[in-house]
LUMZA-312347 format. One line per field, with one value per residue (C-alpha): residue in one letter; x, y, z. Coordinates in nm, 2 decimals, padded with zeros to 4 digits. Layout:
N
residu = c(A / ...)
east = c(X / ...)
north = c(Y / ...)
up = c(Z / ...)
This chain:
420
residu = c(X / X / X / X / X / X / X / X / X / X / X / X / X / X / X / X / X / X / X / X / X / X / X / X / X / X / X / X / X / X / X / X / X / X / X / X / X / X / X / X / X / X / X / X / X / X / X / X / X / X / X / X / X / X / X / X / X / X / X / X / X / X / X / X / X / X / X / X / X / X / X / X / X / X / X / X / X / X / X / X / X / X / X / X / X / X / X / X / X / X / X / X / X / X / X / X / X / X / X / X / X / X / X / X / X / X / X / X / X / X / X / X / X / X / X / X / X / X / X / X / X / X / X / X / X / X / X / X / X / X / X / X / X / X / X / X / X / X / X / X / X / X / X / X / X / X / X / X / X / X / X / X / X / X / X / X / X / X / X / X / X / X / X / X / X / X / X / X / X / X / X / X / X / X / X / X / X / X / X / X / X / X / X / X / X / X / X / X / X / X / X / X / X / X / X / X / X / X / X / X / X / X / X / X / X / X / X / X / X / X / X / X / X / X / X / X / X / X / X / X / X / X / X / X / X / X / X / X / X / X / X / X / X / X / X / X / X / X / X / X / X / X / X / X / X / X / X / X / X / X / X / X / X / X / X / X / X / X / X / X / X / X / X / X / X / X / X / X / X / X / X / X / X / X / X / X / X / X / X / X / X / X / X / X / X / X / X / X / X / X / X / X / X / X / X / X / X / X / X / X / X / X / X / X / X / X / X / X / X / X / X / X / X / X / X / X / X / X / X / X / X / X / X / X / X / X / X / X / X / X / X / X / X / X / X / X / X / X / X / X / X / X / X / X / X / X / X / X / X / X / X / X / X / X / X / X / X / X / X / X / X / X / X / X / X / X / X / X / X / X / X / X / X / X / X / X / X / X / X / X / X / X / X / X / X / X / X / X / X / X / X / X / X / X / X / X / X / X / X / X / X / X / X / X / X / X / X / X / X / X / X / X / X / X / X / X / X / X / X / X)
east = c(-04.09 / -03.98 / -03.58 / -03.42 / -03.56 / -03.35 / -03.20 / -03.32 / -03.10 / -02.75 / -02.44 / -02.21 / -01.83 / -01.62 / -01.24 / -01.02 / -00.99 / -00.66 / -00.49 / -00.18 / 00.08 / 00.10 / 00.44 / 00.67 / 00.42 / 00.66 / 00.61 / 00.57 / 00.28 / -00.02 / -00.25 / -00.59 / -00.81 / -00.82 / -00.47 / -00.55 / -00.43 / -00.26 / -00.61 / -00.81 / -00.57 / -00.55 / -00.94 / -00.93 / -00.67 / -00.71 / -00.93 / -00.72 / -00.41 / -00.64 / -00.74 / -00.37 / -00.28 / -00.52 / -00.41 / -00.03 / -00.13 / -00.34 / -00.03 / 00.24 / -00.03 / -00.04 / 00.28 / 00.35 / 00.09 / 00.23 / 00.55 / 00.52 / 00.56 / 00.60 / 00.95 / 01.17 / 00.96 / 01.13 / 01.43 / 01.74 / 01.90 / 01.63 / 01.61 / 01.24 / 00.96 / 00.87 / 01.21 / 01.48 / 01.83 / 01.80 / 01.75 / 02.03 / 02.30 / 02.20 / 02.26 / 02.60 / 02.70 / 02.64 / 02.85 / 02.57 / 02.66 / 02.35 / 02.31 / 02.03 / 01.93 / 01.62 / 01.61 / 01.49 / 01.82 / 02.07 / 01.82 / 01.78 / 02.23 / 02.28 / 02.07 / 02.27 / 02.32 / 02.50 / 02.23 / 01.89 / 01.71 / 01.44 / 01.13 / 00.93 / 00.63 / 00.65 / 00.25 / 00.44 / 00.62 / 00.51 / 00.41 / 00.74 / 00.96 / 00.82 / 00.82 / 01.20 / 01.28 / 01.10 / 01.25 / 01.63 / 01.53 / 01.33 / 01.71 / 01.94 / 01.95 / 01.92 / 01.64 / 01.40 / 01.15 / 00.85 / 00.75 / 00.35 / 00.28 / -00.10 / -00.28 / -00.16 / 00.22 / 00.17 / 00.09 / 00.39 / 00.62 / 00.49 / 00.33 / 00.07 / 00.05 / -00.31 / -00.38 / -00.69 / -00.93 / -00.95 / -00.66 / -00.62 / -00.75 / -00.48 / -00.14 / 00.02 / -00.01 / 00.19 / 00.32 / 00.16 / 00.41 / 00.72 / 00.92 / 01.25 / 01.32 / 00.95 / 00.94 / 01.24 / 01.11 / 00.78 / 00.48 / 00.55 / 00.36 / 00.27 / -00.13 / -00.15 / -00.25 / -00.33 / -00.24 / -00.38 / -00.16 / -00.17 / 00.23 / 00.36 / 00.62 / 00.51 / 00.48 / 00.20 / 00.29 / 00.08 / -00.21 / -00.56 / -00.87 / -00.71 / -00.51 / -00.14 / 00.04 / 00.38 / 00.43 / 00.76 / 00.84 / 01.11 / 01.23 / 01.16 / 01.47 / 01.70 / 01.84 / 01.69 / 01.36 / 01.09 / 00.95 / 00.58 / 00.57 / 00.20 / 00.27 / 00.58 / 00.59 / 00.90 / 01.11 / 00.99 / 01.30 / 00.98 / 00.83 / 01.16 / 01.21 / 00.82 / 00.75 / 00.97 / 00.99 / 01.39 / 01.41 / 01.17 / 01.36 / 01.71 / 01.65 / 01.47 / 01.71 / 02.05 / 02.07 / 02.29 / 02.60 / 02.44 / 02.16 / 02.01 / 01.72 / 01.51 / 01.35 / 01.14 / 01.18 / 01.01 / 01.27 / 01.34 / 01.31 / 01.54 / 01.27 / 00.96 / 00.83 / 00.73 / 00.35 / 00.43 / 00.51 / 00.28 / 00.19 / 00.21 / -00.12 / -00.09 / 00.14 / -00.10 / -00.28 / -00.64 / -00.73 / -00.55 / -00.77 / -01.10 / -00.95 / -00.90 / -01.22 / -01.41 / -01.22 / -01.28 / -01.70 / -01.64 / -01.44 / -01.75 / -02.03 / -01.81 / -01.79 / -02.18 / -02.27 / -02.04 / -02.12 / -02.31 / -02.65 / -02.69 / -03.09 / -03.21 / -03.10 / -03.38 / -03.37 / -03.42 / -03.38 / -03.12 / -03.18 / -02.95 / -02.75 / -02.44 / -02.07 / -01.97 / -01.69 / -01.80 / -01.97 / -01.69 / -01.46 / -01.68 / -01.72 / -01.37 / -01.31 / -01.59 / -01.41 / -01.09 / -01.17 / -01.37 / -01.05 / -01.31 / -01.05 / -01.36 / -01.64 / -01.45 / -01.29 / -01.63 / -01.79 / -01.53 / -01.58 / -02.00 / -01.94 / -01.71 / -01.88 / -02.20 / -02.03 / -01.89 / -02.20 / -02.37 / -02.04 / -01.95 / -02.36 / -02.41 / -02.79 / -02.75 / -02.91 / -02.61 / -02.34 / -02.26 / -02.23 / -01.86 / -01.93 / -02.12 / -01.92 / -01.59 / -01.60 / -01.75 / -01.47 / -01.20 / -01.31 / -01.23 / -00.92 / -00.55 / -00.39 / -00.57 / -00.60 / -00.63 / -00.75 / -01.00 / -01.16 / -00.91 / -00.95 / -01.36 / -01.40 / -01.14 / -01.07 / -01.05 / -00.68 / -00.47 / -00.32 / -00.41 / -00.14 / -00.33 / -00.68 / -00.48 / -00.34 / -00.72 / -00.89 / -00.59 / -00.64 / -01.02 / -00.95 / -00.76 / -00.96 / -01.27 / -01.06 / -00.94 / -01.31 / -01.44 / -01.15 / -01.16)
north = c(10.65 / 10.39 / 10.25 / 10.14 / 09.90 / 09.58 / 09.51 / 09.12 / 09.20 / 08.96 / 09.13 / 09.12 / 09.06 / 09.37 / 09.38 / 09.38 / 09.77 / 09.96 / 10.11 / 10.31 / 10.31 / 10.61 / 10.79 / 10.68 / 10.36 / 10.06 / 09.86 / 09.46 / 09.19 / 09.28 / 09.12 / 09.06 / 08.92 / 08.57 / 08.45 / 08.30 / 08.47 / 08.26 / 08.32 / 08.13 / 07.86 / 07.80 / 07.79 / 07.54 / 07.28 / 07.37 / 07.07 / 06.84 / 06.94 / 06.88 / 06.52 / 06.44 / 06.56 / 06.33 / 06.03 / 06.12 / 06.13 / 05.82 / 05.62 / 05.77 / 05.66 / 05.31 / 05.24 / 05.39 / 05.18 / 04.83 / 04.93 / 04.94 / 04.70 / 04.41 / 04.50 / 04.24 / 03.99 / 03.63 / 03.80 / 03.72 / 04.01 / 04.26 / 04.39 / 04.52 / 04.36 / 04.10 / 04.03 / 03.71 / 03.90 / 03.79 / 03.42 / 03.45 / 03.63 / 03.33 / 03.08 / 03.23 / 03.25 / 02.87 / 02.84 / 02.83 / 02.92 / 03.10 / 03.14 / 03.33 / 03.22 / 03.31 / 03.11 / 02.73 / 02.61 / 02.75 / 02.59 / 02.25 / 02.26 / 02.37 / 02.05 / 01.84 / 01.56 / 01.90 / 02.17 / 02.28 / 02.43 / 02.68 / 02.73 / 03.07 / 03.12 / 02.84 / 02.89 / 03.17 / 02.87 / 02.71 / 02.35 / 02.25 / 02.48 / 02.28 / 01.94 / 02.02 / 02.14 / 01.84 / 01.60 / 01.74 / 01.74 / 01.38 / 01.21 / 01.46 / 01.36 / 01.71 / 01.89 / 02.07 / 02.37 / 02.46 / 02.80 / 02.86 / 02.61 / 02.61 / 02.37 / 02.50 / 02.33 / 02.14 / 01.86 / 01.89 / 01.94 / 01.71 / 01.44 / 01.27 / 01.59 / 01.84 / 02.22 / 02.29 / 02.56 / 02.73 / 02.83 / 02.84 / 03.10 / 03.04 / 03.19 / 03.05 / 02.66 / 02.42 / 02.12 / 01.81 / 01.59 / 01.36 / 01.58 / 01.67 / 02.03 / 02.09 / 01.94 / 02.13 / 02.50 / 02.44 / 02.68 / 02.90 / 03.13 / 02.86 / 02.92 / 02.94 / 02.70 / 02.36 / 02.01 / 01.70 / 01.37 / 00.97 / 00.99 / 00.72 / 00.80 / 01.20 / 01.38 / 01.62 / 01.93 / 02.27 / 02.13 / 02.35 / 02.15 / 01.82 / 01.92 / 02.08 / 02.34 / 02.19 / 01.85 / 01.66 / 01.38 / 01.18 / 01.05 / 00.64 / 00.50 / 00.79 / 01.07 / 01.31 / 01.48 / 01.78 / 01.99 / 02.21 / 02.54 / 02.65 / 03.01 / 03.22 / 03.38 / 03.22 / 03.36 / 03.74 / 03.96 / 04.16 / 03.77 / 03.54 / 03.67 / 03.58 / 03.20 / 02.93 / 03.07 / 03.16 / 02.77 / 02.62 / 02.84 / 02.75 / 02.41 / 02.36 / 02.56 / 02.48 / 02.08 / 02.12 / 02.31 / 02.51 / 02.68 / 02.77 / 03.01 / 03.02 / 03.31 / 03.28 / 03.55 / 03.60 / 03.68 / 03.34 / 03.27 / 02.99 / 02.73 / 02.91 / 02.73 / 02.90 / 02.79 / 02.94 / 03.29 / 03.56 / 03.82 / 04.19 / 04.23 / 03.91 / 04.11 / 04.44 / 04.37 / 04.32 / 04.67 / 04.86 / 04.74 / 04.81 / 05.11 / 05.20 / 05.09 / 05.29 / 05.62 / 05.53 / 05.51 / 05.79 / 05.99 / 05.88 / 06.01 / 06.31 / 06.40 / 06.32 / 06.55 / 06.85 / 06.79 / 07.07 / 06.99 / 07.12 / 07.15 / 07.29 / 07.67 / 07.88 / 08.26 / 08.54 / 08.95 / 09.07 / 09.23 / 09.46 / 09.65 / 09.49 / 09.74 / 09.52 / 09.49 / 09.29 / 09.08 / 09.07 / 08.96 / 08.69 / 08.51 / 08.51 / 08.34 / 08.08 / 08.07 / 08.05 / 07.73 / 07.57 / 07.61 / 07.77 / 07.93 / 07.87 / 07.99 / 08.31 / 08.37 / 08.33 / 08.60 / 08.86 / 08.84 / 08.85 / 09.18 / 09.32 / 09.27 / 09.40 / 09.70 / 09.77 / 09.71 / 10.03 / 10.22 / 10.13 / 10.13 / 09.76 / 09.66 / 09.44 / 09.15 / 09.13 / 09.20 / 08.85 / 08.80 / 08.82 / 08.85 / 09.23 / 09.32 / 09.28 / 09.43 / 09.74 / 09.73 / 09.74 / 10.09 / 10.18 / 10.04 / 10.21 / 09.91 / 09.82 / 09.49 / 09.37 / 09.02 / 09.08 / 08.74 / 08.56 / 08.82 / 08.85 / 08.46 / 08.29 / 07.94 / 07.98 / 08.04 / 07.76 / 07.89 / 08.20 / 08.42 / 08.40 / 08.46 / 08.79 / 08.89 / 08.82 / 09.03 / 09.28 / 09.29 / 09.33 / 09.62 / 09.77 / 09.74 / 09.88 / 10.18 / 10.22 / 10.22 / 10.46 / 10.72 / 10.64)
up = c(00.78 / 00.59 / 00.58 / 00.24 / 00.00 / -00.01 / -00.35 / -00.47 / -00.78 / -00.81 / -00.69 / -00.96 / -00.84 / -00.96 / -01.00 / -00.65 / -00.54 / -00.62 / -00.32 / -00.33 / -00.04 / 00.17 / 00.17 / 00.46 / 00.49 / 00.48 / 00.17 / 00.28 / 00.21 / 00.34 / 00.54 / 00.40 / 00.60 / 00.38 / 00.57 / 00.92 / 01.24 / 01.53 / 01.72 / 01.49 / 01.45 / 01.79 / 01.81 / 01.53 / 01.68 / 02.02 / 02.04 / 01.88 / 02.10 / 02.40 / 02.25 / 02.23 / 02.56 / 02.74 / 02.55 / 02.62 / 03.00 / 03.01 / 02.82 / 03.08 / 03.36 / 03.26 / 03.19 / 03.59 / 03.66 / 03.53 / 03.55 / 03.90 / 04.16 / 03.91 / 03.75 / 03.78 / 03.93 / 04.00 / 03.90 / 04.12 / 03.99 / 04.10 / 04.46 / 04.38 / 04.67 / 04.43 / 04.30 / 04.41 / 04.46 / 04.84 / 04.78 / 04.48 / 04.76 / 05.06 / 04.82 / 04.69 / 05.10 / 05.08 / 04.76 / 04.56 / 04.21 / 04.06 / 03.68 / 03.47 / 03.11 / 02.86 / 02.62 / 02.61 / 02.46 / 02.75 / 02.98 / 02.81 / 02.79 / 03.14 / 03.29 / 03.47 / 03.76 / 03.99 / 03.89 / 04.01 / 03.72 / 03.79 / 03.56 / 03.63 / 03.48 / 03.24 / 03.09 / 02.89 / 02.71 / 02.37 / 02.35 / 02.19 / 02.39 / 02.72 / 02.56 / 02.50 / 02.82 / 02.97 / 02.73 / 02.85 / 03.19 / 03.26 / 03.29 / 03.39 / 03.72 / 03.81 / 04.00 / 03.85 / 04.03 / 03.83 / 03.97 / 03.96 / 03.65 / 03.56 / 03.36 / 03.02 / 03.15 / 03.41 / 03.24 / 03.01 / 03.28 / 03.51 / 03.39 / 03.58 / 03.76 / 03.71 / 03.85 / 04.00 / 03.88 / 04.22 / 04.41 / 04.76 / 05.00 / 05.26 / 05.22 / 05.52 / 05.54 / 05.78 / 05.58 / 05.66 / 05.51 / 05.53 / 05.28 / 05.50 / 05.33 / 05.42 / 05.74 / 05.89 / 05.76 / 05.87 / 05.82 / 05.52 / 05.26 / 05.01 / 05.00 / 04.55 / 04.27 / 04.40 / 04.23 / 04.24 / 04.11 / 04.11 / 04.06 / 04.31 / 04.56 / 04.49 / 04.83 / 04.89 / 05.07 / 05.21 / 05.19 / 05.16 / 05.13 / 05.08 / 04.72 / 04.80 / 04.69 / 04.68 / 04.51 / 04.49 / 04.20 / 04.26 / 03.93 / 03.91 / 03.89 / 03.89 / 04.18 / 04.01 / 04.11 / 04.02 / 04.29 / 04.19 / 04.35 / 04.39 / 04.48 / 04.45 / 04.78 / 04.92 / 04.64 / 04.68 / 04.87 / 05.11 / 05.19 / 05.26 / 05.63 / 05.74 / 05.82 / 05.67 / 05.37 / 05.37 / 05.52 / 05.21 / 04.95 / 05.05 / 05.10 / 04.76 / 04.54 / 04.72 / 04.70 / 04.41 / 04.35 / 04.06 / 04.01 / 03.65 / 03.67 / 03.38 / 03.28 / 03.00 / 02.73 / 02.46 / 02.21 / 02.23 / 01.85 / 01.84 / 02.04 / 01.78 / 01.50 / 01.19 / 01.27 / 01.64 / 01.54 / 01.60 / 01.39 / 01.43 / 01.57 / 01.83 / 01.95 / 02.03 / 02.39 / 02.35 / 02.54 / 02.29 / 01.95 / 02.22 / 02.26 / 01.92 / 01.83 / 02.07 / 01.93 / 01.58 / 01.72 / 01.91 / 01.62 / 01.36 / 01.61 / 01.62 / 01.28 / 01.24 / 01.50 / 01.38 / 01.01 / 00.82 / 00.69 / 00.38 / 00.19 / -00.06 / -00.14 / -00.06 / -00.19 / 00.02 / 00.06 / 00.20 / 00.60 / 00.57 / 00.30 / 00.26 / 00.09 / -00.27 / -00.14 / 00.17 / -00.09 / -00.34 / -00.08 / 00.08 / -00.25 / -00.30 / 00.01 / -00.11 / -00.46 / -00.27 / -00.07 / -00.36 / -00.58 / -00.84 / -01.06 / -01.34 / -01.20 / -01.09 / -01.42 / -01.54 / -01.31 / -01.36 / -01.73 / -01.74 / -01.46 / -01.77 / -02.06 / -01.85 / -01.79 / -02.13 / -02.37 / -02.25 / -02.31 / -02.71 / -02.75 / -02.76 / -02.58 / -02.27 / -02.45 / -02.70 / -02.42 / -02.42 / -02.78 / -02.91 / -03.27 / -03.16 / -02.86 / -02.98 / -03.32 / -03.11 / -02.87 / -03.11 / -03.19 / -02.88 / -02.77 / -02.81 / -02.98 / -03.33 / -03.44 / -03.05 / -02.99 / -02.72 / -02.79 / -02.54 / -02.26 / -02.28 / -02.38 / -02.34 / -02.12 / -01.72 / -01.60 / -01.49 / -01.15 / -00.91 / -01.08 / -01.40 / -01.26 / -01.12 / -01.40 / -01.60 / -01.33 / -01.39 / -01.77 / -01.74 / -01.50 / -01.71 / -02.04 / -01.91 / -01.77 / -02.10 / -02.28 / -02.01 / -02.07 / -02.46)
């Protein structure tokens, strides 16, 4: 027993089947199975949604991450752990006027015989913006706190004055020196950066391994003077009741009637030189252009692995008997996605002219010949003097509406030979 042959002939595209509409079927656009249902488009972008979930997620967990404990650190206005609204409130019980700028310029006008200037974080600084500030500071006859300065400021600041490399591994040191504010608050969290200096008169303070962690310069000649702060910790609102530290803080920031605190800000575009200004991408942290770079990898190997590999076309029988129109519709899916409004035209008019040779008695060899198939067909036709050249020959159609109304007109021609 032996199942059907199967055909090796080409399947010739025929003209889209008519259908006619059922009474009391609502009349609407159909759906053929070429328009995508919301299953399949979810299976499509599914992916892609899940790709962009997990980024969102990872950006909302970093940004919890460092937007955590450090907000408004060294900031007197901030009552976070590692912020200075306590020290700012003691001071202003002891008439202590305290005062926050950003910008180089309010810093370098506030300085003054009757003010204590505050400098936090001044590596974040340019070159000029700290030879400024120490230019307006050097005779003010003011004092100045440097908060944590490492060797990109300090010796700016404080000339004379160099960090060491290591920093200290104690964070609670007694004072070992003849400075009064440090002698009467005693042991205090100053373990930090440590400095070394040849300044004469400068007193060496909280000392770890022989180098301290608090220097004071008094100003030759003047009653001004510049204390070095090697580690913040006296200054943080969850620190100032342990040790010393409210002692050491008070004493160091309260010697004057005024207090400027300087926090550096980097809007300051006033203290920037053109040479000094960063571009768009100095701006971007380093770990988002790795990051980028590893998705653009990671996108590439992607696309590699999912693309399709295509050989050489190799023929083959068909396994299984396949309807026309299965076939009909699957190439115009394939002509539909190409945008092949040519090559379909094309195919519609070979099936035709195939088709009508046999009928006005042309042989299939000629079928494809206008100057015998037409002058046969316009025996045929309703309408003498008909121009079939345009319709069997003609060029491709310029838009899907025309290949429609082509496949249309060949329809309806070979309707009309067969019935003729």
């Amino acid at each position: 027993m032996t199942g059907p042959t199967p055909s090796t002939e080409p399947l010739q595209p025929s003209a889209p089947p008519t259908t006619t509409q059922q009474p009391g079927t609502p009349s609407g656009p159909a759906s053929t199975s070429l328009s995508s249902t919301p299953r399949q488009l979810w299976t499509r972008s599914r992916g892609i949604a899940l790709a962009l979930l997990v980024l969102l997620a990872a950006a909302v967990a970093i940004a919890a991450v460092r937007s955590g404990t450090q907000h408004g650190r060294l900031d007197p206005r901030s009552a976070d752990p590692y912020g200075s609204r306590a020290v700012a409130e003691l001071l202003a019980d002891r008439s202590v006027s305290t005062r926050v700028v950003t910008s180089t310029e309010e810093a370098r006008s506030a300085a003054g015989p009757d003010t204590t200037l505050l400098v936090a974080n001044p590596d974040v600084l340019t070159d000029r913006q700290r030879s400024r500030l120490h230019a307006a500071t050097k005779d003010s006859d003011g004092r100045t706190v440097l908060v944590t300065p490492g060797a990109p400021s300090i010796g700016t600041l404080a000339p004379g004055v160099t960090a060491d490399a290591t920093p200290s591994t104690d964070s609670t040191l007694s004072p070992g020196c003849s400075f009064p504010a440090a002698r009467r608050a005693g042991t205090a969290d100053m373990g930090g950066i440590r400095y070394d200096t040849l300044t004469p008169d400068a007193e060496a303070c909280y000392l770890s391994d022989g180098l301290p962690s608090l220097l004071h310069l008094p100003a030759p000649r003047k009653t001004g003077d510049t204390v070095v702060l090697g580690a913040p910790d006296i200054l943080y609102n969850d620190r100032l009741d342990e040790q010393g530290n409210a002692s050491l803080a008070l004493q160091l920031l309260g010697s004057r009637p005024h207090l400027v605190w300087y926090l550096p800000s980097r809007s300051d575009d006033q203290a920037a030189t053109e040479s000094e200004r960063r571009s768009f991408f100095d701006l971007i942290p380093s770990g988002w252009l790795w990051g980028t770079l590893q998705l653009t990898i990671a996108a590439a190997l992607a696309a590699l692995w999912r693309a399709r590999r295509l050989g050489p076309l190799v023929a083959e029988c068909l396994p299984v008997a396949i309807r026309a129109s299965e076939t009909v519709e699957g190439r115009a899916r394939l002509y539909r996605k190409a945008n092949a409004r040519d090559r379909a035209a094309a195919a519609l008019r070979t099936a035709t002219r195939t088709r009508l040779a046999p009928l006005v008695g042309v042989p299939p060899a000629q079928a494809h010949a206008p100057e015998t198939l037409i002058p046969a067909l316009s025996t045929r036709v309703s309408t003498p003097g008909q121009d079939l050249h345009p319709l069997l020959f003609g060029p491709p159609p310029g838009n899907d509406a025309a290949l429609i109304a082509l496949a249309d007109q060949l329809d309806a021609l070979e309707r009309e030979v067969r019935h003729s």
